[in-house]
N, C-alpha and C positions, 0 to 999 in steps of 0.2 A: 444527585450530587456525585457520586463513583463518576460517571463519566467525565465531569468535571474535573474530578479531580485527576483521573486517569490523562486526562488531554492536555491539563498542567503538567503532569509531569514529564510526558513525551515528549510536549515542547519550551521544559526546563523555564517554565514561567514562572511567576512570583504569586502567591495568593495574600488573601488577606480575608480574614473571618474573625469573627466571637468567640473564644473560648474562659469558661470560667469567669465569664461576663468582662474581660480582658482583650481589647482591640488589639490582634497582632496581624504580623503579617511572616511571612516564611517562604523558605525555599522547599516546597514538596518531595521528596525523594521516594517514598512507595507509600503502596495504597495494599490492606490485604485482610485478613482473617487474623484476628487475637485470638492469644490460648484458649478465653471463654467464649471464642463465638463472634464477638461483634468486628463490625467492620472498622479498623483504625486508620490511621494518618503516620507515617512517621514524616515528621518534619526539620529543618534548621529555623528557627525565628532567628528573624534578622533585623526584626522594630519590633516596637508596642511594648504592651504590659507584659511583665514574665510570674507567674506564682512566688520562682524563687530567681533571685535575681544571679545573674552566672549560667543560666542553666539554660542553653540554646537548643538542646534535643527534647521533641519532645514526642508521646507517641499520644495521639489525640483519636477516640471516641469521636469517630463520623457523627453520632447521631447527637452529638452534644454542641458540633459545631454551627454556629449560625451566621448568617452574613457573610456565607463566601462569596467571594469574588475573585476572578484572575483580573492579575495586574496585569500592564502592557508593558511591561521588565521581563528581562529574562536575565538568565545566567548560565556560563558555559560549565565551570568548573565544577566538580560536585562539591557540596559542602564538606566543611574542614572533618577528615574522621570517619566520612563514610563509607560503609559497606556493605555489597551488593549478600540479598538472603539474608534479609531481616530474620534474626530468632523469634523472635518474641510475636511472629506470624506464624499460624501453620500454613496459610495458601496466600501468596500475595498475585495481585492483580494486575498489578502495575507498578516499576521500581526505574529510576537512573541507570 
């Protein structure tokens, strides 16, 4: 899934996965190491279900995600607020 994910965001594609049992879909912007370890997602949702509703950032638990898929969308701009050296990674892999 990393590579996947990694190749969406190189080529600024749109994904769409299962999270918290909630169909979304998102603008990927990096892939990398959380403070504890696991490998995460920082994302923009741009459909679906949201936990809390408003809340378009989200930083997602690779191994909780199910049903990805890249869309055949893309997007040029980086999403609204982004910024490259995610904190909240110590190593990322992959970023916009």
């Amino acid at each position: 899934m990393l590579d996947t994910l990694t190749a969406a965001i190189r080529d600024r594609r749109y994904i769409s996965f299962t999270y918290n049992g909630l169909t979304r879909e998102a603008q990927p912007a990096a892939l990398g190491v959380s403070r504890t370890g696991k490998d995460v997602l920082r994302c923009y949702q741009t459909a679906g279900g949201h936990v809390t509703p408003g809340h378009e950032w989200d930083l997602c638990d690779t191994s909780q995600m199910l049903n990805v898929s890249v869309l055949d969308k893309t997007f040029s701009a980086d999403p609204p607020g982004y910024k490259r050296g995610d904190k909240q990674m110590t190593h990322i892999y992959a970023e916009l």
